[in-house]
C-alpha positions, -999 to 999 in steps of 0.1 A, spaced: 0 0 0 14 35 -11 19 61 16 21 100 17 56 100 26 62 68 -6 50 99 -31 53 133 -16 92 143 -6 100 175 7 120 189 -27 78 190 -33 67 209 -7 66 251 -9 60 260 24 59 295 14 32 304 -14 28 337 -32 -3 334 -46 -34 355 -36 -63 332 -50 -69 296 -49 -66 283 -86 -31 307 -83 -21 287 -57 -31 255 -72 -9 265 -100 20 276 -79 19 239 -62 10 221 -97 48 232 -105 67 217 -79 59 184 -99 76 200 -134 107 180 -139 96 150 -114 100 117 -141 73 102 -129 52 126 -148 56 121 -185 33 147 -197 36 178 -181 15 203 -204 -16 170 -200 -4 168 -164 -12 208 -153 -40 206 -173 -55 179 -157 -54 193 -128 -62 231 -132 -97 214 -152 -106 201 -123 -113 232 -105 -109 214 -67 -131 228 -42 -119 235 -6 -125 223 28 -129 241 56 -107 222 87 -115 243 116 -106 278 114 -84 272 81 -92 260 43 -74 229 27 -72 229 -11 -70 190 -23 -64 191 -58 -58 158 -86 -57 150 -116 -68 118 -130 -48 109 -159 -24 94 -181 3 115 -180 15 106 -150 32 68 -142 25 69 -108 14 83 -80 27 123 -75 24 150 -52 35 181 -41 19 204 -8 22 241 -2 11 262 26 3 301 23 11 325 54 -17 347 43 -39 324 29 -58 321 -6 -89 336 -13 -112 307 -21 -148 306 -40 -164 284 -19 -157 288 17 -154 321 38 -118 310 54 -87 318 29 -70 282 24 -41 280 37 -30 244 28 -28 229 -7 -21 195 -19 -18 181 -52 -20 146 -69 -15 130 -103 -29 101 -106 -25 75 -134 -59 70 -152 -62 32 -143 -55 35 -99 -89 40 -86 -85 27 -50 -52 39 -43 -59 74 -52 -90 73 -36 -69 62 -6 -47 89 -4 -71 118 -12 -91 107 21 -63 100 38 -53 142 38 -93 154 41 -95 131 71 -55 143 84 -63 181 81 -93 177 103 -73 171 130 -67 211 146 -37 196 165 -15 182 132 -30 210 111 -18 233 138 19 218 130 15 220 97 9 258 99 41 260 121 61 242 105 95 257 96 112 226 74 94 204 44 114 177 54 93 183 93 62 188 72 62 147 53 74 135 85 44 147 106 20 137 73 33 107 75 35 100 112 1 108 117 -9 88 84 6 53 104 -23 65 126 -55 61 103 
């Protein structure tokens, strides 16, 4: 079974976002993934993802961003997180999201991806781990608490 820490390393993690708005700040993190070999397709790739449009949660007093893209033009599973000081303006909720994740998933893993994508709604409604994740100083710190909390599920 694939974990958070198997596909998201801390090269992937932008603990300091610029953007003002959500899809912005879906981009910003959708980049961190250029390059990565496991994504063969990178034009398909950001466009699958930016389609999607992701809608945000609200854990707590804070929004959480969870953006994928189903698709072919990734191998396997990617992902790269980013967190916003200020937070993002968002559509749908009245909090600015302050967390965003995003995964590539290959067109044919329905379980696994389904996996995962629970797996960080259901971690970011914890107020004491999302309150580290906040804090956080070092992307290296933030995998390690994803995935230490993850072992928990």
């Amino acid at each position: 079974m694939t974990s958070i820490s198997d596909i998201l390393t801390p090269a992937q993690v932008n603990l300091a976002l610029t953007s003002s708005d959500q899809a912005s700040g879906v981009d910003e993190v959708v980049a961190k993934l250029h390059g990565d070999p496991r994504v063969t397709d990178w034009p398909v790739f950001r466009q699958a993802v930016l389609d999607r449009n992701a809608p945000a949660l609200l854990c707590g007093d804070c929004g959480v961003c969870i953006a994928h893209g189903r698709t072919n033009a990734v191998q396997s599973l990617v992902m790269a997180a980013g967190r916003s000081a200020h937070g993002l303006v968002s559509p749908e909720i009245g909090e600015r999201v302050r967390l965003v994740f995003v995964a590539g998933i290959p067109a044919a893993f329905d379980s696994e991806y389904l996996r995962i994508v629970g797996a960080i709604a259901r971690l970011c409604r914890d107020k004491g781990l999302l309150d580290k994740l906040l804090g956080v100083a070092d992307p290296a710190r933030f995998v390690e608490l994803l995935a230490a909390a993850e072992t928990k599920l």
